[in-house]
C-alpha positions as CSV (number, residue, x, y, z in Angstrom):
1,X,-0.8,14.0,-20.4
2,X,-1.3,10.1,-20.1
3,X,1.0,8.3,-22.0
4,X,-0.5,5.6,-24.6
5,X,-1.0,2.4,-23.1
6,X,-0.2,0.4,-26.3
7,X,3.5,2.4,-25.6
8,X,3.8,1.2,-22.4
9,X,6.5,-1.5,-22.5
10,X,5.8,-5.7,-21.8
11,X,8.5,-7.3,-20.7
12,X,9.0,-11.4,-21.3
13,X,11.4,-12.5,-18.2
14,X,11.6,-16.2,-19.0
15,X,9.9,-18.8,-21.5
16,X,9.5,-22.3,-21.7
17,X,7.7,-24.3,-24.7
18,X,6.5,-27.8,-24.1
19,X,8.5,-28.1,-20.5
20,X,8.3,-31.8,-19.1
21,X,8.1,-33.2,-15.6
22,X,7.2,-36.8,-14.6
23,X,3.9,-37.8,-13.2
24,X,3.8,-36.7,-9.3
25,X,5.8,-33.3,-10.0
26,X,4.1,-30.5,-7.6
27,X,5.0,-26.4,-7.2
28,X,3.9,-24.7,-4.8
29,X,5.2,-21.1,-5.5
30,X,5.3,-18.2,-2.4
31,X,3.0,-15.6,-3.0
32,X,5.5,-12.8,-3.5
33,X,5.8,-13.9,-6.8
34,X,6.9,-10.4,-8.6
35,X,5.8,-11.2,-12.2
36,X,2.7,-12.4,-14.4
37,X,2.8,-16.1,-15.3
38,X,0.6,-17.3,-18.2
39,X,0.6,-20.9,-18.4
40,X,-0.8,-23.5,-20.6
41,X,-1.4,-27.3,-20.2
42,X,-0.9,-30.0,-22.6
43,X,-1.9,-32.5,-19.8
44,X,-4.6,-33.1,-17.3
45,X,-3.7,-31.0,-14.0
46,X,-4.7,-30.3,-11.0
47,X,-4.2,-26.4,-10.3
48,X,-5.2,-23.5,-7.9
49,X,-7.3,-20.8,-9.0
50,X,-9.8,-18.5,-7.5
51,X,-12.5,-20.8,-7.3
52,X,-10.7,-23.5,-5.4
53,X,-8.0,-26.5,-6.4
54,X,-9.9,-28.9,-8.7
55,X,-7.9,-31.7,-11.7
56,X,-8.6,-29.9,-15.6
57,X,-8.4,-31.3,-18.7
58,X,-5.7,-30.8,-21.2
59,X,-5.9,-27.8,-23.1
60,X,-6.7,-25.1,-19.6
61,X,-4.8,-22.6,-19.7
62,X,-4.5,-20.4,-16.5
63,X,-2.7,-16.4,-16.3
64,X,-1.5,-15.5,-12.7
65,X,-0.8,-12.1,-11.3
66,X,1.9,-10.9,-8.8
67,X,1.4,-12.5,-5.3
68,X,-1.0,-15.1,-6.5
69,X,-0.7,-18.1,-5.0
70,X,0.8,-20.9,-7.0
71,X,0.0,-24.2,-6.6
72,X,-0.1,-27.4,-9.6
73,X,0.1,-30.8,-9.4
74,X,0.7,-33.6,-12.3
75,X,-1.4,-36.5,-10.5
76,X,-3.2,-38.4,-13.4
77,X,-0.2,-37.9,-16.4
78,X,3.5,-36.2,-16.7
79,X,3.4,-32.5,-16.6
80,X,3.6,-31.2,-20.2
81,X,3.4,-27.0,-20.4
82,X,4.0,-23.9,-22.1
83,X,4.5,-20.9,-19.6
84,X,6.2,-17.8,-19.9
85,X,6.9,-15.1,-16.6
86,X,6.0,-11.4,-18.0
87,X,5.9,-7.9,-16.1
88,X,6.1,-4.8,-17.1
89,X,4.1,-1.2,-16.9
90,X,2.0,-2.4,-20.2
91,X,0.4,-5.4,-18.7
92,X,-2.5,-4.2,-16.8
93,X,-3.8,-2.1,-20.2
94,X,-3.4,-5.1,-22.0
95,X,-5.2,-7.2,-20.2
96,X,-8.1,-5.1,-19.3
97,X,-8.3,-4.5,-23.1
98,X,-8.9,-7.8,-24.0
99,X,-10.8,-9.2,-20.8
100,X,-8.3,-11.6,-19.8
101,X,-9.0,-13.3,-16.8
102,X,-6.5,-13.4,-13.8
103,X,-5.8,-16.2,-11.5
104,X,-9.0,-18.2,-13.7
105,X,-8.5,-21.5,-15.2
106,X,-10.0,-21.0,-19.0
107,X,-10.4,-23.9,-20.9
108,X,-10.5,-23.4,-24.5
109,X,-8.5,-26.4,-25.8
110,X,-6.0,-26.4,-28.3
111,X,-4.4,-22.3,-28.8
112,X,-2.7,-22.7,-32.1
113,X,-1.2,-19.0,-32.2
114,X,0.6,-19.7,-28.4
115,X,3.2,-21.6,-30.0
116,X,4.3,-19.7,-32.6
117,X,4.1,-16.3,-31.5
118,X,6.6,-17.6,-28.2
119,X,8.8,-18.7,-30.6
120,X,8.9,-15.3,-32.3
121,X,9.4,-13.6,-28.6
122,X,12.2,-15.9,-28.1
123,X,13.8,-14.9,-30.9
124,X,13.7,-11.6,-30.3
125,X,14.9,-11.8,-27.3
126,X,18.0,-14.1,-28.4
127,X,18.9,-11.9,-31.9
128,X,18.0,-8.4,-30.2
129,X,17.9,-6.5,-33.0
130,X,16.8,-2.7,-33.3
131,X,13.9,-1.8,-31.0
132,X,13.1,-5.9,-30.3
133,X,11.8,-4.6,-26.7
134,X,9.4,-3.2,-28.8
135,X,9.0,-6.0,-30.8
136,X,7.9,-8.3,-27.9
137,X,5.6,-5.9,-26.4
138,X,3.9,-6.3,-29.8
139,X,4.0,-10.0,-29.8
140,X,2.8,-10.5,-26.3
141,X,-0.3,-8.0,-27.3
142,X,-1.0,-10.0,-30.1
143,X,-0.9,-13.3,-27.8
144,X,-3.8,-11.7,-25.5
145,X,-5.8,-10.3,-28.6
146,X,-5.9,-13.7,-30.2
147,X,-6.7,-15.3,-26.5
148,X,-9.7,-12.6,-25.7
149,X,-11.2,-13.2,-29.3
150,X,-11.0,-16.7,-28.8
151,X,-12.7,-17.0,-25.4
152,X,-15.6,-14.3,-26.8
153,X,-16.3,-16.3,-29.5
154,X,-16.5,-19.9,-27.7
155,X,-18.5,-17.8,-24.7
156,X,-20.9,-16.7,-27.4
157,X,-21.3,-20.0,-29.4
158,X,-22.4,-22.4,-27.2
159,X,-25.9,-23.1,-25.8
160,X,-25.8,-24.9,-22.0
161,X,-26.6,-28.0,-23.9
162,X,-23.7,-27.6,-26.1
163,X,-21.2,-26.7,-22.6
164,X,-22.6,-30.0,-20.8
165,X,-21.9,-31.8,-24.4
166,X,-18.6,-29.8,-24.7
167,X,-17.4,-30.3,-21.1
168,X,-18.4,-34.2,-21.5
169,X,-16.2,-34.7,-24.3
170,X,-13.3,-32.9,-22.6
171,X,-13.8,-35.2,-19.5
172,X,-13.2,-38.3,-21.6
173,X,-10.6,-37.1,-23.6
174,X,-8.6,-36.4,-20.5
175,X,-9.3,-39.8,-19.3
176,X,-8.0,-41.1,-22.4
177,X,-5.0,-39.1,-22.7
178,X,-4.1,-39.4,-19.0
179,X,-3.8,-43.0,-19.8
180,X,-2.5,-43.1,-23.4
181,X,-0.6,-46.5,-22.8
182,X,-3.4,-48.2,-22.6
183,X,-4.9,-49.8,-26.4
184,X,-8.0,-47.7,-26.1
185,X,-11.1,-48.1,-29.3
186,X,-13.7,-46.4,-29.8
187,X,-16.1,-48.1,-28.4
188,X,-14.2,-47.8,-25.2
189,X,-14.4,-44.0,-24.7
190,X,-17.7,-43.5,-26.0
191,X,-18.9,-46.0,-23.0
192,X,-17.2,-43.6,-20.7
193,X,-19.8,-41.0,-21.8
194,X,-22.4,-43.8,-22.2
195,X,-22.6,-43.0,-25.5
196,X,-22.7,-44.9,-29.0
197,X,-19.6,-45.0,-30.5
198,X,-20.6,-43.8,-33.7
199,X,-22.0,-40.7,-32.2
200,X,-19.1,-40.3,-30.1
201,X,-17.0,-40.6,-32.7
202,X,-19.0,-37.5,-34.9
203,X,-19.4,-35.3,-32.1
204,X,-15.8,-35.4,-30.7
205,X,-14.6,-34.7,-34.3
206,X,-16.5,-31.7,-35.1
207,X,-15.3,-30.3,-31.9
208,X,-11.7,-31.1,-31.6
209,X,-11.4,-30.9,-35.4
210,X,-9.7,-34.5,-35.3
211,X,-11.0,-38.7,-34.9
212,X,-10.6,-40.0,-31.3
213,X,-7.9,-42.3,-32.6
214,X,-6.0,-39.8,-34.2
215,X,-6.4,-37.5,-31.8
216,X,-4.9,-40.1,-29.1
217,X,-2.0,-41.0,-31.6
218,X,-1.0,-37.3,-32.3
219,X,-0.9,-36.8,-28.4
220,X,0.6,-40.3,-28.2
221,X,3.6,-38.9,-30.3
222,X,4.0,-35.6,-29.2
223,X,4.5,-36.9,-25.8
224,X,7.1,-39.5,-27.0
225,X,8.9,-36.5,-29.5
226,X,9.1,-34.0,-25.3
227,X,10.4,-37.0,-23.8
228,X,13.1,-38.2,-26.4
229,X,14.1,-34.7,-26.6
230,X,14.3,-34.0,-22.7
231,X,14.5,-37.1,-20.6
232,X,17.3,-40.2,-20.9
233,X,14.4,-43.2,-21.7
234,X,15.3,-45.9,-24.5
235,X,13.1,-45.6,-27.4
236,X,11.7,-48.8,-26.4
237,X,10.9,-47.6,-23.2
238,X,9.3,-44.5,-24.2
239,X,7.5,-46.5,-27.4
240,X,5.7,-48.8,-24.5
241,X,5.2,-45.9,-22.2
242,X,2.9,-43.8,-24.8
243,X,1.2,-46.9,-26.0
244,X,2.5,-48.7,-29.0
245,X,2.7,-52.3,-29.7
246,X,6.6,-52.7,-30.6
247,X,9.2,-49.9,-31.4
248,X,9.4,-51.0,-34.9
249,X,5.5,-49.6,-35.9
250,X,6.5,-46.7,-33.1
251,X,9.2,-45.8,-35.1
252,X,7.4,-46.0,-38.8
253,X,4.6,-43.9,-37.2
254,X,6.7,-41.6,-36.3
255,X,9.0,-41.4,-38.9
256,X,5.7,-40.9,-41.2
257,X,4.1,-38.0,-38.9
258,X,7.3,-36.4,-37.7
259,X,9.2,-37.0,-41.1
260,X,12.2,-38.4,-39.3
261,X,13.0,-41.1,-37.2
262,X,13.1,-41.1,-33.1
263,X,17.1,-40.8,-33.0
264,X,17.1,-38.1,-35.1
265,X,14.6,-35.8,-33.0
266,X,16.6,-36.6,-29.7
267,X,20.2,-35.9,-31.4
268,X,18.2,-32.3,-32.9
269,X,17.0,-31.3,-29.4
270,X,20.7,-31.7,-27.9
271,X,22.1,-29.0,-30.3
């Protein structure tokens, strides 16, 4: 008798949430990589897939099998990613179940259930409790059901009107966000579309859920919150470097989003 698939155990070999690397950084892995990657970009990137090694917007997110080749470069923005290596005799059921594509770039912006559900796996694995092997199989099952239902319904939403429209707007948010240091308006990234700003401005917030400017500044912040938490910069220095006028308004802006101040988020991530 087969055993049940959904049994069969997944097994999480490393994690990293919101990993940093300056602009420039490159990988260029072997091919007898032994494990599953999934990997996810907060950042324009330029990556290998099966159809070829082409720059993505932020928000792609890319699943690579054993003996893929490997290959990512941060060229237009620092390298901000969540990735996790995973193996196991449960994979291959999981993923045929819920149609995820291997060694496929898939861009379908922001994942809000990646986050979480890592964080959940990396507890388990720190903790261990009773039957946490178990545990994370479940999770990481959960994280591909919430992926395939995702992609389905985006695949099935959109007319080839919409995806020109859709892929437009991703294009100039890269741009934007590849270049956050810069005082960008409005009327600034709607005229890289050649659009009218008030247009621009009501189509790019029904589909990224957000204003451009607000957009910017929450990507604008959570860039300056990975880099006070990982890398040495002053807050002055990282303030200038993610665009903002002066420290002082970078710090009230943060303090008001964040709910603390700069010092206190770099003093939290050294614990």
């Amino acid at each position: 008798m087969r055993a049940n698939p959904r049994a069969e155990k997944i097994e999480v070999l490393e994690i990293a949430i919101d990993a940093i690397h300056g602009r420039g950084f490159e990988m260029n892995a072997p091919t007898d990589t032994p494990y599953y990657t999934f990997s996810y970009y907060n950042c324009p990137i330029v990556v290998l897939d099966s159809s070829g090694c082409r720059e993505w917007p932020a928000g792609v997110s890319l699943l690579h099998a054993p003996n893929d080749p490997r290959y990512l470069r941060a060229e237009s923005a620092d390298l901000l990613n969540t990735w996790f290596h995973f193996a196991g005799p449960g994979v291959p059921a999981c993923l045929a179940e819920y149609e995820i594509p291997i060694n496929t770039v898939v861009d379908l912006g922001e994942l809000p259930f990646l986050r979480p559900i890592l964080e959940e796996v990396r507890q388990e694995r720190i903790q261990q409790p009773l039957h946490w092997e178990d545990a994370v199989s479940d999770l990481i099952r959960r994280l591909f059901r919430e992926f395939g239902a995702l992609k389905s319904d985006l695949d099935n939403s959109l007319t080839p009107a919409q995806r020109t429209q859709e892929r437009t707007l991703r294009d100039i948010r890269m741009q934007v966000h590849a270049d956050m240091a810069h005082e960008w308006t409005v009327p600034e990234m709607a005229a890289l579309g050649n659009w009218h700003p008030t247009w621009f401005a009501t189509v790019y917030t029904r589909q990224f859920g957000v204003s451009p400017m607000n957009d910017l500044l929450n990507v604008r912040l959570a860039h300056a919150e990975a880099l006070l938490v990982h890398l040495p910069m002053t807050v002055s220095h990282i303030a200038a470097s993610c665009g903002f006028a002066n420290v002082e308004h970078f710090n009230r802006l943060f303090r008001k989003r964040k709910g603390c101040t700069p010092s206190q988020i770099r003093k939290q991530g050294k614990r």
